[in-house]
C-alpha positions in Angstrom: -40.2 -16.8 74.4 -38.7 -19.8 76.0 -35.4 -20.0 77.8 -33.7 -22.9 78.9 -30.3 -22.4 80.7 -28.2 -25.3 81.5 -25.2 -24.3 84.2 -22.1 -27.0 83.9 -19.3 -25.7 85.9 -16.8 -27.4 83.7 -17.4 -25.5 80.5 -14.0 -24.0 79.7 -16.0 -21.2 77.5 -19.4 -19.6 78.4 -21.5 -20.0 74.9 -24.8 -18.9 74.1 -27.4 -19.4 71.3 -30.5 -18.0 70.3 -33.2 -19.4 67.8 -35.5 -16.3 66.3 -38.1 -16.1 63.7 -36.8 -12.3 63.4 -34.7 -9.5 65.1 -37.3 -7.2 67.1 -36.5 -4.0 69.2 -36.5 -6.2 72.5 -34.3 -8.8 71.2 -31.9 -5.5 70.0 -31.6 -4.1 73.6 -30.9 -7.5 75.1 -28.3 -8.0 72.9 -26.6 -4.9 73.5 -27.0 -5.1 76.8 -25.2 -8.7 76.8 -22.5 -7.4 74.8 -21.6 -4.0 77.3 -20.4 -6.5 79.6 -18.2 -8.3 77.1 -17.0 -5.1 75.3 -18.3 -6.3 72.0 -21.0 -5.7 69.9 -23.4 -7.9 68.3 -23.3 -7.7 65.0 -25.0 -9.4 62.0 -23.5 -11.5 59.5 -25.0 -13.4 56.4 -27.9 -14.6 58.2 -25.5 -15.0 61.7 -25.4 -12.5 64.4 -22.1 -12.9 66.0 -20.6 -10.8 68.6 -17.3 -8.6 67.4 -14.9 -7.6 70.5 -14.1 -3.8 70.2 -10.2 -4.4 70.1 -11.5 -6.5 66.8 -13.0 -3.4 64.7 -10.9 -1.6 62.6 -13.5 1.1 62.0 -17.1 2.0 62.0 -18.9 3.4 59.0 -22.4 4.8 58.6 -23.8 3.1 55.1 -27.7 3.7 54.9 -29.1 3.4 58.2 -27.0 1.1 59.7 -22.8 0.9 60.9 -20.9 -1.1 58.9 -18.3 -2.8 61.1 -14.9 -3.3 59.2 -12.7 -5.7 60.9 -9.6 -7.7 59.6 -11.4 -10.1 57.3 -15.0 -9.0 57.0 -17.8 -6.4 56.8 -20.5 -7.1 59.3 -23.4 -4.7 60.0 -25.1 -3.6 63.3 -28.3 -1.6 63.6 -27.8 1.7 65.9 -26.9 4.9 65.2 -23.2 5.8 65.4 -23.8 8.5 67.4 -25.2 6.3 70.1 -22.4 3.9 69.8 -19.6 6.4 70.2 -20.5 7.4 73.6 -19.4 3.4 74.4 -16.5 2.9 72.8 -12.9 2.7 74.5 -10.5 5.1 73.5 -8.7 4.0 71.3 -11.4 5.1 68.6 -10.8 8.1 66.9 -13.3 10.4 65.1 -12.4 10.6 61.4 -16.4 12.4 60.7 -19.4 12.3 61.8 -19.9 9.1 60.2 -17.0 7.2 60.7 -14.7 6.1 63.5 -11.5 3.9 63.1 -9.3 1.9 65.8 -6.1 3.6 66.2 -4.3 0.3 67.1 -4.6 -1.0 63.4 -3.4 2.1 61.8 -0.8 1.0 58.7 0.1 4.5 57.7 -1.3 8.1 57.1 -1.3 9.1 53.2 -1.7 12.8 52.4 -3.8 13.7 49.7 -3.3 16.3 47.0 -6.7 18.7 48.7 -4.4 18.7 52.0 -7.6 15.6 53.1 -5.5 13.0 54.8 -6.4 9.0 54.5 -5.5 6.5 57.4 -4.9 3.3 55.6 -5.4 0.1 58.1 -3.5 -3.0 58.3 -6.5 -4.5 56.7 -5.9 -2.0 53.7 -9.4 -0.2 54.7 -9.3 3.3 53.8 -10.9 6.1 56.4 -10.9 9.7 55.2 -10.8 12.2 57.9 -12.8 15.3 57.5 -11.0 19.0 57.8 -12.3 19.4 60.8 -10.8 16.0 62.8 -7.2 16.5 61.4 -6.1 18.6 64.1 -7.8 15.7 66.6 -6.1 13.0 65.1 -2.2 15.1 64.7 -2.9 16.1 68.9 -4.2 12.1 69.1 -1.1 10.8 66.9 1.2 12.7 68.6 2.3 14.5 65.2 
């Protein structure tokens, strides 16, 4: 692969691009490992791969075999396992199952369903269930 790198100290943003005939393991890890410094993720997009801040994501769902990545406007996808990815997160993620995690921050309200299951609506009117074993987490997490 060739990389060119041009350094112009008067950049007022750092930008990147990368031209690929496809997404292999390698590429994967580089990309993650450029994101970990930026706390963001690179996720993909249509035929983009853009990278998505953590303070962005409204919550992190398992569909298939990859995460879909719910923010306030779209539904991006990144290819890891969620298990892998909760180990990075900040704290402000809470655990609604084992496949799904939601940022706190966006919560809109709490709606208690008629089996006792309780839903966290999002400002970005994404519904999260939370499994009957996370509830007590997210009352002690809550503060409720």
């Amino acid at each position: 692969m060739k990389i060119n790198c041009h350094v112009d100290p008067n950049l007022k943003e750092e930008h990147g691009e990368l031209w690929l005939r496809k997404i292999t393991p390698e590429i994967n890890d580089f990309l993650q490992k450029l994101s970990q410094s930026d706390d963001a993720i690179w996720c993909h997009y249509q035929s983009q791969i853009i990278p998505v801040k953590y303070q962005d994501i409204y919550a992190l769902e398992v569909a298939n075999r990859d995460i879909s990545v719910f923010t306030e406007k779209q539904q991006l996808s990144y290819n890891d396992r969620l298990s892998n990815l909760k180990t990075d997160l900040p704290s402000y993620f809470i655990e609604a199952s084992r496949s799904a995690v939601f940022n706190y921050q966006h919560i809109d309200h709490l709606e208690i369903l008629d089996n006792g299951l309780i839903d966290v609506v999002l400002t970005n009117n994404h519904r999260v269930q939370i499994s009957r074993r996370n509830i007590k987490n997210l009352k002690e997490r809550l503060g409720i």
